[in-house]
C-alpha positions as CSV (number, residue, x, y, z in Angstrom):
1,X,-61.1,100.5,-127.2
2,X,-62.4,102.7,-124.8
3,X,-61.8,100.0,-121.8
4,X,-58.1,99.5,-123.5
5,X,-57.4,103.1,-122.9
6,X,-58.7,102.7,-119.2
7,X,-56.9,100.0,-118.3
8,X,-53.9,102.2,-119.6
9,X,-54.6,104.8,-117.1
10,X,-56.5,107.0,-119.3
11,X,-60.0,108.1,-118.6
12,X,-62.5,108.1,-121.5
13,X,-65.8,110.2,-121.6
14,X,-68.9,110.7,-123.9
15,X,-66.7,108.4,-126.6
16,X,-69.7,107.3,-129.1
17,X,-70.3,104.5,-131.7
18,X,-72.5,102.6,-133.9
19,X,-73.0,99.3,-132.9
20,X,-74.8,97.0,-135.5
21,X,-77.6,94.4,-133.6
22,X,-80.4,92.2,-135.0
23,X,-82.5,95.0,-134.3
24,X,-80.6,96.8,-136.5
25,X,-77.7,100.0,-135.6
26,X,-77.6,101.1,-132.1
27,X,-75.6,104.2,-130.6
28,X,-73.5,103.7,-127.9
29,X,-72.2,106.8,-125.9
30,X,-69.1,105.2,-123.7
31,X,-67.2,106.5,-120.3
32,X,-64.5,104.5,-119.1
33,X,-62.2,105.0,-115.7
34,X,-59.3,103.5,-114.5
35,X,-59.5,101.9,-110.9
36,X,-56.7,102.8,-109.2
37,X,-55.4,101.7,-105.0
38,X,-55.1,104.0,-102.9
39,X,-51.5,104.2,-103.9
40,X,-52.4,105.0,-107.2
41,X,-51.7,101.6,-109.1
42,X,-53.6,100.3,-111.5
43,X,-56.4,97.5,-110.5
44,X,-58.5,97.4,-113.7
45,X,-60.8,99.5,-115.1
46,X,-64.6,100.0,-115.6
47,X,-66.6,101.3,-118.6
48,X,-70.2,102.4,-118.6
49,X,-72.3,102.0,-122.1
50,X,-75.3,104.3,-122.6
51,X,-77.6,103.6,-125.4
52,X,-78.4,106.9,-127.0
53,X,-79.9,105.2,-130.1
54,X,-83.5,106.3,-128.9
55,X,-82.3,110.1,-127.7
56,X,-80.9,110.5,-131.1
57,X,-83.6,109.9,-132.8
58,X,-85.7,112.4,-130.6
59,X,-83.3,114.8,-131.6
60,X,-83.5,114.1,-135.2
61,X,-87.3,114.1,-135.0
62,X,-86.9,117.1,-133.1
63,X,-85.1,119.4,-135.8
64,X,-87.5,118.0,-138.2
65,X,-90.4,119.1,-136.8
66,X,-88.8,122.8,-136.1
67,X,-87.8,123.1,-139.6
68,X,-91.5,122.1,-140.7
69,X,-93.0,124.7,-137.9
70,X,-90.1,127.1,-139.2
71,X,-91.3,126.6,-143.0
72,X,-95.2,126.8,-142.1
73,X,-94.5,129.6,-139.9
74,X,-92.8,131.3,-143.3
75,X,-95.8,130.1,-145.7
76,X,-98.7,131.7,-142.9
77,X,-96.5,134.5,-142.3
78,X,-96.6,135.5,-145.9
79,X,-100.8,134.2,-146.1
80,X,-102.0,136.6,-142.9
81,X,-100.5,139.3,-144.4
82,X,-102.4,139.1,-147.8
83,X,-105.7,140.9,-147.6
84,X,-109.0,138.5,-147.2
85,X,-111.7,139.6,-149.6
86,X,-115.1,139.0,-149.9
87,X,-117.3,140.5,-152.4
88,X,-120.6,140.7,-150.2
89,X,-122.7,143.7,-149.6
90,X,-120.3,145.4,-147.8
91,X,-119.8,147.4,-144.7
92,X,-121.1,151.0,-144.7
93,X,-119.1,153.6,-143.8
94,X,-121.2,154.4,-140.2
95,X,-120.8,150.6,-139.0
96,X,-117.7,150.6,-139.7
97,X,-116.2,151.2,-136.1
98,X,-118.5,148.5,-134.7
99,X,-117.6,145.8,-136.3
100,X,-115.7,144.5,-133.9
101,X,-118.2,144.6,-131.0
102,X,-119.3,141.4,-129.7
103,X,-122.9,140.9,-131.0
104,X,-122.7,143.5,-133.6
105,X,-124.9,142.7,-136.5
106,X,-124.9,145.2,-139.4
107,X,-128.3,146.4,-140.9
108,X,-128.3,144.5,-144.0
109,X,-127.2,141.3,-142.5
110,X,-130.5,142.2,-140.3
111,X,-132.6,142.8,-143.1
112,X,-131.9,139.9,-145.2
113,X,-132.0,137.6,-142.2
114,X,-128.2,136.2,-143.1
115,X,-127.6,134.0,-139.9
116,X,-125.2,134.4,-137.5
117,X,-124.4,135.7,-134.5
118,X,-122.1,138.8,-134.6
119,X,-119.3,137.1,-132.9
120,X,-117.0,136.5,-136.3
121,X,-114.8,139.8,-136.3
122,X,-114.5,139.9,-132.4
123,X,-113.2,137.0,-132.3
124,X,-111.2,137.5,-135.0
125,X,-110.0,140.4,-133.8
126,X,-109.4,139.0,-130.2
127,X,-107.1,136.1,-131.9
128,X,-105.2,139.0,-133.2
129,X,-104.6,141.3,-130.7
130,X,-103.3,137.9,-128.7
131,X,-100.8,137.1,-131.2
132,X,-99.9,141.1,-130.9
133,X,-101.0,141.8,-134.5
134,X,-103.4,144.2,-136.2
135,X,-106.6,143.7,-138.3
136,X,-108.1,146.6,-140.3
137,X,-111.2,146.9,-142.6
138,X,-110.0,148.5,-145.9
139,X,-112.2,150.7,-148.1
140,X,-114.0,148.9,-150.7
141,X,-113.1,151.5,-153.4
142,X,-115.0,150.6,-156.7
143,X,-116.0,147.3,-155.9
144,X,-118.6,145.4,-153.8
145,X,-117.8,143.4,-150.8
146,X,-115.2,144.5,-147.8
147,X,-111.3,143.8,-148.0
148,X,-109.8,142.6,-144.3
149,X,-106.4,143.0,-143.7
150,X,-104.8,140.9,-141.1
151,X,-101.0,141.1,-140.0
152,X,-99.1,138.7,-137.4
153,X,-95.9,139.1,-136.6
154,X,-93.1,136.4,-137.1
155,X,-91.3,137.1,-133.6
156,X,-93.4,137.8,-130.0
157,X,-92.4,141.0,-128.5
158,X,-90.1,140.4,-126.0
159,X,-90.7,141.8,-121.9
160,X,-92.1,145.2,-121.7
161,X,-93.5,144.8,-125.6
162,X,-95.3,142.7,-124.6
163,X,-99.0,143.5,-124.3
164,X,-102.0,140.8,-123.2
């Protein structure tokens, strides 16, 4: 059809269609010309087929996957912004502001010889400040243990917002 139309003087672009193969369906994506003398008759005409099948499919796979990322984004959104519990000793009130210091191990963690290396919440609070979020240690109340709240934002800031 495309090379019909050509032939007929008209030019064809980015005409597309399903072709079925032994393989199975292809997509075609078709430009055809007229070829013309100088004089401007008619010789013949030319058409050039482009198999998109394979681009297609990219695409498809494409807005697949950003839906997913889209819909996790929406589920871990909704998760880092729920407060993570423990129900531990607890931090006390004066070691409070350093437990986000590299190497900072509190005095009970000391005492009881609970391993680790005091790197957890500074790295935890590196992540976040990289994703231009917050974390915060919430008061335990009437309860044992110490209460974390992490919040990331959906959307980057944008240019000047922006902080590293």
């Amino acid at each position: 059809m495309p090379l019909r139309r050509a032939l007929n003087g008209t030019e064809v672009r980015g005409t597309e269609y399903a072709l079925q193969t032994r393989e199975g369906q292809r997509l075609v994506r078709v430009n055809a010309h007229p070829i013309t003398d100088q004089h401007g008759s008619r010789l013949g005409a030319v058409a050039v087929f482009h198999d998109i099948t394979e681009a297609r499919q990219a695409e498809h796979l494409q807005q697949m996957l950003s839906r997913a990322k889209d819909e996790y984004l929406n589920l871990v959104g909704h998760e880092l912004r729920t407060p993570v519990t423990d129900t531990g000793f607890g931090i006390p009130e004066h070691e409070r502001p350093h437990v986000f210091d590299r190497f900072h191990r509190g005095a009970i963690a000391t005492e009881l010889a609970i391993p680790g290396a005091g790197l957890g919440l500074a790295i935890a609070k590196l992540i976040t400040d990289r994703h231009h979020g917050t974390i915060t240690i919430n008061p335990p109340g009437n309860r044992p243990g110490t209460t974390m709240h992490v919040e990331l934002p959906r959307d980057l800031p944008t240019g000047s917002e922006r902080r590293r």
